[in-house]
Kinemage of the C-alpha trace (Angstrom):
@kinemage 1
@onewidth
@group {chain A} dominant
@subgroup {mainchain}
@vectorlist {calphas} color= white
{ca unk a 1} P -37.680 -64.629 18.571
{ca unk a 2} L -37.977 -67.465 16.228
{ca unk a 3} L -41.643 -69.128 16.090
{ca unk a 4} L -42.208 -72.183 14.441
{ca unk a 5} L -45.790 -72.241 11.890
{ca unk a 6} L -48.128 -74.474 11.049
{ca unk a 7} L -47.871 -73.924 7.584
{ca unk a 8} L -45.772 -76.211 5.475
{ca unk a 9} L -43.632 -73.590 3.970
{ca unk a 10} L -44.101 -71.291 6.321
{ca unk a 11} L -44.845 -68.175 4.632
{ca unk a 12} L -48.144 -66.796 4.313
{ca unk a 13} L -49.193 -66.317 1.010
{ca unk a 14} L -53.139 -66.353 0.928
{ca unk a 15} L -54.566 -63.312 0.877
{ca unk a 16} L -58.017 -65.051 1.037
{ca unk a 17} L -58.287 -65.536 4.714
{ca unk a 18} L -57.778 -63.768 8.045
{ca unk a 19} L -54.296 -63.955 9.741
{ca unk a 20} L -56.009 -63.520 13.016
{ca unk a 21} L -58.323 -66.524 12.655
{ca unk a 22} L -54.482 -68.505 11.382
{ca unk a 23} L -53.140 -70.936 14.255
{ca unk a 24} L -49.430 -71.205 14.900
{ca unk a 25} L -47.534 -73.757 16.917
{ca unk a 26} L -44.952 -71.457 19.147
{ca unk a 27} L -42.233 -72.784 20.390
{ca unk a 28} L -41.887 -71.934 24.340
{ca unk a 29} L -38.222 -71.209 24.236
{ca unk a 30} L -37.331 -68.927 27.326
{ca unk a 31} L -37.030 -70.244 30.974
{ca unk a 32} L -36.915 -67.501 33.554
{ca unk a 33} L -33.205 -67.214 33.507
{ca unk a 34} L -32.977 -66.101 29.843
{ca unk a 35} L -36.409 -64.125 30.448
{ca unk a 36} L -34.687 -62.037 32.870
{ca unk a 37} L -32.004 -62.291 30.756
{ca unk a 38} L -33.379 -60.677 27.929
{ca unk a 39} L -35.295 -57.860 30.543
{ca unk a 40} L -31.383 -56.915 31.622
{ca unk a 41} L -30.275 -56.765 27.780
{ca unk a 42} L -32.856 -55.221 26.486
{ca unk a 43} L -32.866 -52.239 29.097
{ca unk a 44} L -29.096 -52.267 29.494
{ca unk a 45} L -27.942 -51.636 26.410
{ca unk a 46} L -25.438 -48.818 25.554
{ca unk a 47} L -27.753 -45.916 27.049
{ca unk a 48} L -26.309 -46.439 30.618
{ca unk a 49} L -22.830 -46.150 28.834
{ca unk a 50} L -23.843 -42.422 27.055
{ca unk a 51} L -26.597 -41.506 30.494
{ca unk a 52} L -24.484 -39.597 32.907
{ca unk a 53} L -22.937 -37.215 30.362
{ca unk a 54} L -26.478 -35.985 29.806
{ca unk a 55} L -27.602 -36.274 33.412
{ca unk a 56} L -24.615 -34.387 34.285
{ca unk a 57} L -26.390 -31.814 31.628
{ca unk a 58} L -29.208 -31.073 33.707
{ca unk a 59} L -26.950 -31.331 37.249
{ca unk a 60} L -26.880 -33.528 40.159
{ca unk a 61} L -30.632 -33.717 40.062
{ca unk a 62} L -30.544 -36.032 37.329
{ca unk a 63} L -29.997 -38.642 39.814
{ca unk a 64} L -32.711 -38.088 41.804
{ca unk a 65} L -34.921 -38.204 38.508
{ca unk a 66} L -33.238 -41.252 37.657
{ca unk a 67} L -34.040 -42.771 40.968
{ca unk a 68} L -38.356 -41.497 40.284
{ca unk a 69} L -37.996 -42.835 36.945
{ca unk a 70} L -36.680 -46.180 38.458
{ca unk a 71} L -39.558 -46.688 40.659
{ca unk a 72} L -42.379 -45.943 37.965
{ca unk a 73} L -40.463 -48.745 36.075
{ca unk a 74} L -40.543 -51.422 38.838
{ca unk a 75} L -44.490 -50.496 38.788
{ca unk a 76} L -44.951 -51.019 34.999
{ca unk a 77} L -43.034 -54.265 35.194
{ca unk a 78} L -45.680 -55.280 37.929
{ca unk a 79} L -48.131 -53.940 35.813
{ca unk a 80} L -46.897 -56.171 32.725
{ca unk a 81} L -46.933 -59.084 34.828
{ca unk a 82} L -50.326 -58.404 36.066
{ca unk a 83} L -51.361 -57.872 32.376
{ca unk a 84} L -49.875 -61.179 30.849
{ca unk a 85} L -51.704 -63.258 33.585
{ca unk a 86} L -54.718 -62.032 32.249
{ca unk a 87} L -53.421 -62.680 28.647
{ca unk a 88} L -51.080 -65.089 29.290
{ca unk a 89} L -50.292 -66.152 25.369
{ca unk a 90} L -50.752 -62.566 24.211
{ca unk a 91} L -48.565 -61.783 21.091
{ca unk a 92} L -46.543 -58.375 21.166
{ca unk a 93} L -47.399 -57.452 24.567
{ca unk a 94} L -47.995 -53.632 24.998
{ca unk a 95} L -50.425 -54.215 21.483
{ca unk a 96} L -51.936 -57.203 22.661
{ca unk a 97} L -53.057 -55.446 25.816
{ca unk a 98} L -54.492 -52.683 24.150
{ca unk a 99} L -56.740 -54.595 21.508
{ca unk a 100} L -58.022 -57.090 24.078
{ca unk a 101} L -59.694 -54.483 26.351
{ca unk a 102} L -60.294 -51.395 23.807
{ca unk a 103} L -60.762 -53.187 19.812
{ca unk a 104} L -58.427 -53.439 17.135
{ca unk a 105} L -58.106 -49.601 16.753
{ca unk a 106} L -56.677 -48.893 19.714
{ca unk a 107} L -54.576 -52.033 19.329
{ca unk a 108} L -53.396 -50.902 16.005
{ca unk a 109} L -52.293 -47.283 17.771
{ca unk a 110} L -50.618 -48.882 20.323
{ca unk a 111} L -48.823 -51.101 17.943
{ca unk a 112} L -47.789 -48.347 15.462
{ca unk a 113} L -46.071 -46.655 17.999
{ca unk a 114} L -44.392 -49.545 20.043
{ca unk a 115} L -43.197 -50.208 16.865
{ca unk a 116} L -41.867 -46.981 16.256
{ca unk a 117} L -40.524 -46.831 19.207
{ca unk a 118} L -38.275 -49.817 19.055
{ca unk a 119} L -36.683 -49.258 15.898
{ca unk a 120} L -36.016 -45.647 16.508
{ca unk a 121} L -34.741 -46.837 19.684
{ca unk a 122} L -32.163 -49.047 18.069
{ca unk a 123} L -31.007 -45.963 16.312
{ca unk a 124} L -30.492 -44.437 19.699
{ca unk a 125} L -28.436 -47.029 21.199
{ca unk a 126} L -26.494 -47.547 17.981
{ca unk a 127} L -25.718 -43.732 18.192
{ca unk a 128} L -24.094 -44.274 21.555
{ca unk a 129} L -22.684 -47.400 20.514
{ca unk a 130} L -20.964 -45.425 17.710
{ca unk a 131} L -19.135 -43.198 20.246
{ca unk a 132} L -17.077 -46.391 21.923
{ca unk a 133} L -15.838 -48.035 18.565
{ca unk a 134} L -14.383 -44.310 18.033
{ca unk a 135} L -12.872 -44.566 21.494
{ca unk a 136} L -11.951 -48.206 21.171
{ca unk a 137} L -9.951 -47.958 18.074
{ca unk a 138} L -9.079 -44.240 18.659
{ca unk a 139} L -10.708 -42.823 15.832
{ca unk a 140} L -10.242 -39.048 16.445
{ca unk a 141} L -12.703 -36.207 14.646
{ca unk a 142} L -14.830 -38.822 12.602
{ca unk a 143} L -16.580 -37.037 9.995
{ca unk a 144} L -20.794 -37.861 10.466
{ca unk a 145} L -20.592 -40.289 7.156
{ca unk a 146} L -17.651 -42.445 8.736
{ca unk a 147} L -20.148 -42.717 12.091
{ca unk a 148} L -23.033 -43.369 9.795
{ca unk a 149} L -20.796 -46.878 8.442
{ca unk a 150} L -19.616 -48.007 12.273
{ca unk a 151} L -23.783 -47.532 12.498
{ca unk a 152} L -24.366 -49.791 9.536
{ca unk a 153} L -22.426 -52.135 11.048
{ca unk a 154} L -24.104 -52.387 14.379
{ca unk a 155} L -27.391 -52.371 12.978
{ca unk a 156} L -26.773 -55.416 10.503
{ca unk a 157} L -24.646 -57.571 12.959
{ca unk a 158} L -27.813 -58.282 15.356
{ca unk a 159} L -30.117 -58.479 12.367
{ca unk a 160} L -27.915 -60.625 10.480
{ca unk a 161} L -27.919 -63.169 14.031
{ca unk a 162} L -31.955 -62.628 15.025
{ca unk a 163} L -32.257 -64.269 11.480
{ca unk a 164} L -30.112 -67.502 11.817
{ca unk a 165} L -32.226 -68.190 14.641
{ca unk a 166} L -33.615 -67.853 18.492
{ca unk a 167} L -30.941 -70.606 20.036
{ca unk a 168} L -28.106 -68.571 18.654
{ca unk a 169} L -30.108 -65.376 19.757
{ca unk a 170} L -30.077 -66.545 23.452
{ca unk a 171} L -26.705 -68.000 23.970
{ca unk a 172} L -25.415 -64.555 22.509
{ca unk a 173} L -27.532 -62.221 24.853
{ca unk a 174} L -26.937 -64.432 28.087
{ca unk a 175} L -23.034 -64.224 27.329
{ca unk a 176} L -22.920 -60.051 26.315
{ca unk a 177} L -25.524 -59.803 29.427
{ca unk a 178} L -22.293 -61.339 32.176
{ca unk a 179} L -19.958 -59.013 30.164
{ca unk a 180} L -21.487 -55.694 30.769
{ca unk a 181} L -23.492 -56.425 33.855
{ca unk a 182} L -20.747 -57.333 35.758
{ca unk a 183} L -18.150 -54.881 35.073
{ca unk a 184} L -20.211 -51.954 35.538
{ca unk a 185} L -21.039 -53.673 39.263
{ca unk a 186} L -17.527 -53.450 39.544
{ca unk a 187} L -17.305 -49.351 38.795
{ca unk a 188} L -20.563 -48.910 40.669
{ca unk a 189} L -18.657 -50.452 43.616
{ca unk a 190} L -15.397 -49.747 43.710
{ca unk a 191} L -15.192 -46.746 41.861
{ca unk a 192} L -16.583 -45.202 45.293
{ca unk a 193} L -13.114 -45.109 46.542
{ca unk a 194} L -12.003 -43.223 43.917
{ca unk a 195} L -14.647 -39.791 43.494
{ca unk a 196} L -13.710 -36.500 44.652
{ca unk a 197} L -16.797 -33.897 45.841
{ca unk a 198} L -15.526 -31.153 43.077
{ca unk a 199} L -16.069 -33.145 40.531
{ca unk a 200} L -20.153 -33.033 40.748
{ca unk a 201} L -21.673 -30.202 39.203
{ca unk a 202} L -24.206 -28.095 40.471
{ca unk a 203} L -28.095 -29.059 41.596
{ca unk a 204} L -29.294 -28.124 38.839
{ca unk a 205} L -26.659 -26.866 35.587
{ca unk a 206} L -29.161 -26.666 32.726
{ca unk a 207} L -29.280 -22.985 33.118
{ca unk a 208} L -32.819 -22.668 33.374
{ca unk a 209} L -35.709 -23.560 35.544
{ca unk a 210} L -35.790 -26.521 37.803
{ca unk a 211} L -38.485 -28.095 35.430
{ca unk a 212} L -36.422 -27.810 32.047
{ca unk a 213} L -33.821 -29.752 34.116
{ca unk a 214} L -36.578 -32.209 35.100
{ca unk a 215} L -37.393 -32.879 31.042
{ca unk a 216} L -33.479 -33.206 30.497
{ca unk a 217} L -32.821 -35.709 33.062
{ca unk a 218} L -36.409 -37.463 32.218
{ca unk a 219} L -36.112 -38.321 28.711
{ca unk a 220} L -32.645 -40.015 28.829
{ca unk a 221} L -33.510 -41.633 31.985
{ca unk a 222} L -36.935 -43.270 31.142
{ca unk a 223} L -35.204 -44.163 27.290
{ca unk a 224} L -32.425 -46.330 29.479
{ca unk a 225} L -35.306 -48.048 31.300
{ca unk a 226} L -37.457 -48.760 28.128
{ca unk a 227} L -37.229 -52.592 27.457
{ca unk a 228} L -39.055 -53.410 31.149
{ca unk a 229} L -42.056 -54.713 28.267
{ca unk a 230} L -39.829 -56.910 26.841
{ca unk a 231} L -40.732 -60.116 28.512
{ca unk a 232} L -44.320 -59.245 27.998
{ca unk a 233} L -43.857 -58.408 24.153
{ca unk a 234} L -42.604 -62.230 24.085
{ca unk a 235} L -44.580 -63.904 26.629
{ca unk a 236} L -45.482 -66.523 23.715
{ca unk a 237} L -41.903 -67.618 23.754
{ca unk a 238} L -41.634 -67.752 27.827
{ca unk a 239} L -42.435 -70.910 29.451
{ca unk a 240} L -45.068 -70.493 31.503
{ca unk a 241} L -45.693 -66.795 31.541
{ca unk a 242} L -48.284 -66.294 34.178
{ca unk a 243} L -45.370 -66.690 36.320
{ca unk a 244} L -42.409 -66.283 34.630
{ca unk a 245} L -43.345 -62.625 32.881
{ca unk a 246} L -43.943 -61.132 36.482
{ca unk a 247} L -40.937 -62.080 37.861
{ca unk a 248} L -38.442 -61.717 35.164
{ca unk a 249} L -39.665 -58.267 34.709
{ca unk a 250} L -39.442 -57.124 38.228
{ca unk a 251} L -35.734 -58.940 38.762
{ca unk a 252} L -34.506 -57.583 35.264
{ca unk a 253} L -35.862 -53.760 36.271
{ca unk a 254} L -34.968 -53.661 40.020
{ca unk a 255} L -31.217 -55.285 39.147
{ca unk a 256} L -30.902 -52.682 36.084
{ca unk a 257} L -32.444 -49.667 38.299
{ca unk a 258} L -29.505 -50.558 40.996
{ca unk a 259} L -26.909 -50.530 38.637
{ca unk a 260} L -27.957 -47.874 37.016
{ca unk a 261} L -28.346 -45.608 39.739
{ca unk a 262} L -24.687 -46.781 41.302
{ca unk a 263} L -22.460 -45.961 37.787
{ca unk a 264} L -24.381 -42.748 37.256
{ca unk a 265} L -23.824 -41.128 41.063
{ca unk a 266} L -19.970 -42.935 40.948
{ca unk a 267} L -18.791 -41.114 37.199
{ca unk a 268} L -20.465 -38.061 37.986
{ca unk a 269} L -17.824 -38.369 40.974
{ca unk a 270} L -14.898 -39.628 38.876
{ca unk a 271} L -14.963 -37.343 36.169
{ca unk a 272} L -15.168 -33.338 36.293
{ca unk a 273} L -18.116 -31.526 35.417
{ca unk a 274} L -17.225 -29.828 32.316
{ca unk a 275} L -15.180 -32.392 30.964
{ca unk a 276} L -18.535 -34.991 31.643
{ca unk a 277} L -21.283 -33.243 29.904
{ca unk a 278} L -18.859 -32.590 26.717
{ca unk a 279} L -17.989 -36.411 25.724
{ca unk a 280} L -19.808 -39.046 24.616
{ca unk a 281} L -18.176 -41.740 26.045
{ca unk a 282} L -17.814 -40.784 29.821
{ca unk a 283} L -16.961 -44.272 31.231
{ca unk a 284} L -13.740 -44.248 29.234
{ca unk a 285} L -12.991 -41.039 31.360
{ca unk a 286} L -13.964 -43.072 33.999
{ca unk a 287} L -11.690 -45.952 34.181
{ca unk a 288} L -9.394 -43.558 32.912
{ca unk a 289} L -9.342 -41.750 36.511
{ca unk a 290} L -9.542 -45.208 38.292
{ca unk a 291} L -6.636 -46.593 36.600
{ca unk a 292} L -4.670 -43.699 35.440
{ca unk a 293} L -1.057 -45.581 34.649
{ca unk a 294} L -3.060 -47.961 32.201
{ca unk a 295} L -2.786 -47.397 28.615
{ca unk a 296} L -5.347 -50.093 28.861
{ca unk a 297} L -8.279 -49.227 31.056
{ca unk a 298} L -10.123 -46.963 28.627
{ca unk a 299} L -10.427 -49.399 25.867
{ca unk a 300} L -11.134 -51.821 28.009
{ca unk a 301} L -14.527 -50.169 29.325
{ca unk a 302} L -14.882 -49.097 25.662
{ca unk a 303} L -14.681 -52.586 24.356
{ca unk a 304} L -17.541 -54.109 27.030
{ca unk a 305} L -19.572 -50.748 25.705
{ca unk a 306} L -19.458 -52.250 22.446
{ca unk a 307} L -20.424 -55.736 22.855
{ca unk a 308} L -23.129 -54.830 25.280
{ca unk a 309} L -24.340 -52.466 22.415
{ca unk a 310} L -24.963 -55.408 20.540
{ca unk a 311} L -26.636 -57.395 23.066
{ca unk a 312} L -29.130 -54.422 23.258
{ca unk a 313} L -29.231 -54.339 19.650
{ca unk a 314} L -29.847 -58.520 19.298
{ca unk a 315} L -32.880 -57.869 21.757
{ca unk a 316} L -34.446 -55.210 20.420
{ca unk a 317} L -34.011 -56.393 16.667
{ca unk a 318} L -35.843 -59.461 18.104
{ca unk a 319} L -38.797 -57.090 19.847
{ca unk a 320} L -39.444 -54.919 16.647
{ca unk a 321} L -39.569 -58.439 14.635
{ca unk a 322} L -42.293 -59.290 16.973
{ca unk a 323} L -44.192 -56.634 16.986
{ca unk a 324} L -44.640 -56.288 13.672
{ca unk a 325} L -45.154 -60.336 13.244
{ca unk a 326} L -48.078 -59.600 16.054
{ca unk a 327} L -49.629 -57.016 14.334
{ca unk a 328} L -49.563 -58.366 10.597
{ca unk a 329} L -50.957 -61.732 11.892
{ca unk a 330} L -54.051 -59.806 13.360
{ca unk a 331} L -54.229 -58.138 9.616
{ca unk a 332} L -53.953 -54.747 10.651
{ca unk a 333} L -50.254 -54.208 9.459
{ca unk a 334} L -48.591 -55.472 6.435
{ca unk a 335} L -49.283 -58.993 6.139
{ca unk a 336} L -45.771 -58.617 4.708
{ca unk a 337} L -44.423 -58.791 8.263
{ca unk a 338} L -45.775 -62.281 9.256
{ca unk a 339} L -44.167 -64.154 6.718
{ca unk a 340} L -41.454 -66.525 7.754
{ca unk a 341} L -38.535 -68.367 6.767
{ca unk a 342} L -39.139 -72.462 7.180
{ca unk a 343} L -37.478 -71.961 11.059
{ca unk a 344} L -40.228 -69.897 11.945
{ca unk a 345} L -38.287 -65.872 11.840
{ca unk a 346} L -39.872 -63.586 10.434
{ca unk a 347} L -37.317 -62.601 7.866
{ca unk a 348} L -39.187 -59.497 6.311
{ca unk a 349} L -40.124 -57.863 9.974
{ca unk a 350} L -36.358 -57.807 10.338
{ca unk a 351} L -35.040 -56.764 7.547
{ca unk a 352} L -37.569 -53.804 7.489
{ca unk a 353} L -36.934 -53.246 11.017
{ca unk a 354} L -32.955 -52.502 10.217
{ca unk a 355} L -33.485 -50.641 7.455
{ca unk a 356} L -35.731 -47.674 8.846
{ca unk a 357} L -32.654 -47.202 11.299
{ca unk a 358} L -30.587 -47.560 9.239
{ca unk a 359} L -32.379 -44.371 7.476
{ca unk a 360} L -32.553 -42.969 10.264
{ca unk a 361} L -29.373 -42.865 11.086
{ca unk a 362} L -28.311 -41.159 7.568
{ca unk a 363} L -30.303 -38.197 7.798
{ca unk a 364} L -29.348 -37.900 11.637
{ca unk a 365} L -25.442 -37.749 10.905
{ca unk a 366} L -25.428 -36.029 7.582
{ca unk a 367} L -27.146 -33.310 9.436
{ca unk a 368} L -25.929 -33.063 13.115
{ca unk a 369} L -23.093 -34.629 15.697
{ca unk a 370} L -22.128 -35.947 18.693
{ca unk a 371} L -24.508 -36.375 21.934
{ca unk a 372} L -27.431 -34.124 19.156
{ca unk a 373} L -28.164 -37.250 17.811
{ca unk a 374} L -28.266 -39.212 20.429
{ca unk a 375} L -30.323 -37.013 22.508
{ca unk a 376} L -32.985 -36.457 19.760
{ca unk a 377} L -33.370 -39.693 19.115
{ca unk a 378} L -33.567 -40.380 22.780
{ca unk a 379} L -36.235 -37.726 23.201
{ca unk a 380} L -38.843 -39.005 20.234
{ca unk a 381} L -38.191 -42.486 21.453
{ca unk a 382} L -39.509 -41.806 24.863
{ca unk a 383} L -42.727 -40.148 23.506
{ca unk a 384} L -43.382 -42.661 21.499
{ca unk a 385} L -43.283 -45.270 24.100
{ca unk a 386} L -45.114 -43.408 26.628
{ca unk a 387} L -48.401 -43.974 24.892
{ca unk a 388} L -48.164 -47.491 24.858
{ca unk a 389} L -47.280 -47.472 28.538
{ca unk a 390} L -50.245 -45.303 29.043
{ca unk a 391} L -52.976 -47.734 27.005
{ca unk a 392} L -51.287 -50.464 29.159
{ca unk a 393} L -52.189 -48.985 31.853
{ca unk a 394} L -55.487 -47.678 31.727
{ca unk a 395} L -56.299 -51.251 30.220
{ca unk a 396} L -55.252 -52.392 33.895
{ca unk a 397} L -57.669 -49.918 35.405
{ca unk a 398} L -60.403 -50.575 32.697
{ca unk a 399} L -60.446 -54.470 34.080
{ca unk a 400} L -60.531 -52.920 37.558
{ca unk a 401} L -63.039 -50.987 37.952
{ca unk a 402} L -65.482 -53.396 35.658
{ca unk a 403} L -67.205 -56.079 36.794
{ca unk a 404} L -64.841 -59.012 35.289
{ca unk a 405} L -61.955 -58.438 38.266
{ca unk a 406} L -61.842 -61.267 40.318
{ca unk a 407} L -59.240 -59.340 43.102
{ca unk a 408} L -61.350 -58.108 46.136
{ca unk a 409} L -60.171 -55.863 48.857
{ca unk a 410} L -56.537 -54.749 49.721
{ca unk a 411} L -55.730 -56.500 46.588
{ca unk a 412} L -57.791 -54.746 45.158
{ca unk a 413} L -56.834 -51.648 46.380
{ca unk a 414} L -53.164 -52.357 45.653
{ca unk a 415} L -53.753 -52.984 41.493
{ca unk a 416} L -55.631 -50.209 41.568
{ca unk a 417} L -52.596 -47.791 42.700
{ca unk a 418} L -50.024 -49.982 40.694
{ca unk a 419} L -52.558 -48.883 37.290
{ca unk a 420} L -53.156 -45.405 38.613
{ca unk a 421} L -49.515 -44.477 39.486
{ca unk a 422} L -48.320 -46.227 35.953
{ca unk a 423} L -51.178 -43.739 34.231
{ca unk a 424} L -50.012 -40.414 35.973
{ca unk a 425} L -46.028 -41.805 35.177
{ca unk a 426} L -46.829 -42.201 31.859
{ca unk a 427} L -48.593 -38.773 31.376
{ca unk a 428} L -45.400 -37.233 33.259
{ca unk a 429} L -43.287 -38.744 31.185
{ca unk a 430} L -44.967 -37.103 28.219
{ca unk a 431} L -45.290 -33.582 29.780
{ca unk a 432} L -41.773 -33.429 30.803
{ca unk a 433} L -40.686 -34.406 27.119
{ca unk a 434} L -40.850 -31.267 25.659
{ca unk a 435} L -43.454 -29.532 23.261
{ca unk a 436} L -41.022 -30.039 20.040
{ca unk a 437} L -40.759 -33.932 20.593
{ca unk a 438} L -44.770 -34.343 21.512
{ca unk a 439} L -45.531 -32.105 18.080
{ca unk a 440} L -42.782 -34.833 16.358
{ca unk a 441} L -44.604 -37.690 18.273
{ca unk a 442} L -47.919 -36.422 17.004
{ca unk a 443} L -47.195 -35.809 13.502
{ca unk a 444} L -45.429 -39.620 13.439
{ca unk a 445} L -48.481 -40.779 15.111
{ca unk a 446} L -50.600 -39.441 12.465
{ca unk a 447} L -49.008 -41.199 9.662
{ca unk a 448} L -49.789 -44.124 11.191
{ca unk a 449} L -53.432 -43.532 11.320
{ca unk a 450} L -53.392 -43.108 7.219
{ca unk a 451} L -51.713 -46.398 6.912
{ca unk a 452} L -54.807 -47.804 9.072
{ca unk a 453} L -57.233 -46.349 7.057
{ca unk a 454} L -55.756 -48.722 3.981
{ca unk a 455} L -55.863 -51.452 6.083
{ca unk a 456} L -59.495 -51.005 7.772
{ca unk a 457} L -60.773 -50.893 3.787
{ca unk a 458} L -59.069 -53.654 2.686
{ca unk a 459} L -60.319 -55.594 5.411
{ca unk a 460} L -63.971 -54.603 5.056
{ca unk a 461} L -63.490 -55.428 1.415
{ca unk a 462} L -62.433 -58.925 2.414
{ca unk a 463} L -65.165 -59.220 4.921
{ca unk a 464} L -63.283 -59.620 7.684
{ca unk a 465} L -64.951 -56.752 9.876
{ca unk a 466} L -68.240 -55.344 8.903
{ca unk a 467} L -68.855 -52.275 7.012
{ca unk a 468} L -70.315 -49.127 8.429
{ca unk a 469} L -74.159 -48.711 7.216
{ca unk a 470} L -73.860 -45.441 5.438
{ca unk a 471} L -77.068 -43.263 5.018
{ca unk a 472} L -79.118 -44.171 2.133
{ca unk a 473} L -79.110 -40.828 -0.658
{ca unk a 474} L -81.748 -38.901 -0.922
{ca unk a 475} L -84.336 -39.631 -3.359
């Protein structure tokens, strides 16, 4: 989201002061339309176009996970709303939340991962993304270097669009959200007409224990509701957010968990069970069996996969640019990432923030294939974005249960089990992951805390916190 500074030239180029005691002028850009909006693009993105192939992975079940999972989001986008009326002009959301109630450590973890998260993220939807330009234009047997280019180019299109500005930013992601919303209504709906009973697999077809199935169907389904935050993350850029946040959270997630939960039940109905869990584009199949005398249908559903791909990508380009920005400006990133271009983006954040994808997305292909990559990257960006969920909420219950609430009584009681249910989600969400993708999580999350220890000197050496008192030496 572009921002507008008060600096002349704004860039920031001083290292003398603080960027957290720096004022900016933001420009409220957002009414509740393109808030909810941007809630719908960034959670529908190309995930729900890749989800029931590995749903179908762990069996029927997956639907009934996917239907939990859709719950605990409608409670963390109640929670986020909750959260930016108490911090109404908060700056990155998730990390704002964090530093306010527990210090600029906990901030800075919260940040580090969030941040993580979302770029890492982008290489998982551009993964999927990559599977419907094969099936638009019929590429057959891609080699992983070929993939890795259609990658570049979805990567570099949003980034290349967040950086000519926020106007052109919104009038893209309100047009790409009417082209894939609505035609995946349309298979939710009347693709009911057309699903046969033998065509859904088994209760549970992971071949192992009802739990393993659980962490399948978990991590893909919580990774196509991650993006719930994303009005909070830019609550500075929402006109009045006390209000707006709530609700553009709670009508983006509960529209998104509906459709969600409708295309996923209706293709694991229109297209067999083996054929399902062994593509990587399963609405193509599909339309395919809705429209079978149509040479047509399949790229059709392939072409709306790809543009809604890059609607997800536009919004979550934007959300890693912010994060960052939010960050550097408190001086405990990069101040690298605040500076801006003279319309207010912050051209470094973004460029930065396509590139480590872009990485990413290198090593992923010239190393595995097919739904691998996707899944993996699926799997560490849930784990990483658990644990800013979790901070969020126990910051909620933290407010609670001190003496600063001002809610009384069954309001009371009803925050309380909003923050207490989004804690246990978030911890379930973690559990269920997997110990190889917590271990990954970890060791990621440990880098991070090196790059903090830089920062935390360099900021006692400008004075801008104060320095431990370190014993005296003996004499």
């Amino acid at each position: 989201m572009s921002t507008v500074s008060d600096q002349s030239s704004g860039n920031i180029e001083s290292d003398d002061l603080p960027l957290s005691k720096r004022s900016s002028a933001k420009a409220h850009s957002m009414g509740l339309t393109s808030a909810t909006a941007l809630v719908i693009g960034s959670i529908v993105g190309t995930g729900v176009f890749t989800m029931p192939a590995v749903l179908a992975g762990a069996g029927t079940m997956g639907i009934v996970v996917l239907a939990v999972i859709a719950v605990g989001a409608m409670l963390l986008a109640v929670l986020f709303g909750q959260l930016t009326k108490r911090i109404p002009n908060s700056d990155g959301g998730v990390y704002a939340y964090a530093r306010h109630e527990f210090g600029d450590f906990a901030g800075y973890l919260v940040g580090w991962c969030y941040w993580i998260q979302s770029w890492a993220g982008n290489a998982a939807i551009v993964a999927s993304w990559v599977f419907y330009v094969d099936a638009l234009f019929n590429f057959s047997h891609p080699s992983g270097m070929e993939n890795w280019g259609i990658a570049m180019v979805g990567l570099w299109i949003p980034a290349v669009i967040n950086l000519a500005g926020v106007r052109q930013m919104a009038w893209f992601q309100n047009v790409t959200v009417v082209l894939k919303f609505l035609p995946l209504l349309f298979v939710g709906v009347v693709g009911w007409f057309f699903i046969q009973k033998a065509n859904f697999g088994p209760f549970n077809a992971s071949g192992g224990s009802l739990y393993s199935a659980i962490g399948i169907a978990a991590g893909v389904a919580l990774f196509s509701f991650i993006g719930v935050e994303a009005a909070a993350v830019s609550a500075k850029r929402v006109r009045d957010p006390r209000t707006n946040v709530m609700r553009a959270s709670v009508l983006g997630t509960v529209a998104s968990a509906l459709l969600y939960v409708l295309v996923t039940a209706v293709v694991m109905g229109l297209v067999a069970h083996h054929t399902l869990v062994n593509t990587g584009s399963p609405f193509v199949n599909a339309f395919q069996t809705m429209f079978p005398h149509s040479a047509w249908a399949g790229r059709f559903i392939a072409g709306l996969a790809v543009v809604s791909g890059l609607g997800a990508l536009i919004c979550w380009t934007l959300i890693v640019t912010e994060t960052s920005r939010a960050i550097a400006q408190d001086d405990l990133f990069p101040r690298q990432f605040a500076w801006a271009d003279k319309n207010g983006t912050a051209w470094f954040g973004i460029l930065v923030g396509t590139a480590l994808p872009s990485l990413l997305m290198f090593w992923r292909y010239s190393t595995s294939s097919g739904l691998t990559v996707f899944t993996y990257l699926v799997d560490l960006s849930v784990v990483t974005v658990a644990i800013p969920y979790f901070f969020s909420a126990i910051a909620q219950l933290t407010f609670l249960v001190s003496r600063r609430r001002r809610v009384e009584g069954w309001r009371l009681a009803r925050d309380l089990a909003i923050a207490g249910t989004s804690v246990l989600f978030s911890m379930w969400v973690t559990f269920a992951s997997g110990y190889q993708v917590v271990y990954q999580a970890l060791v990621v999350l440990l880098i991070g805390l090196v790059l903090y220890a830089f920062m935390n000197a360099r900021r006692e050496r400008l004075g801008e916190i104060a320095e431990p008192v370190d014993n005296p030496a003996e004499l």
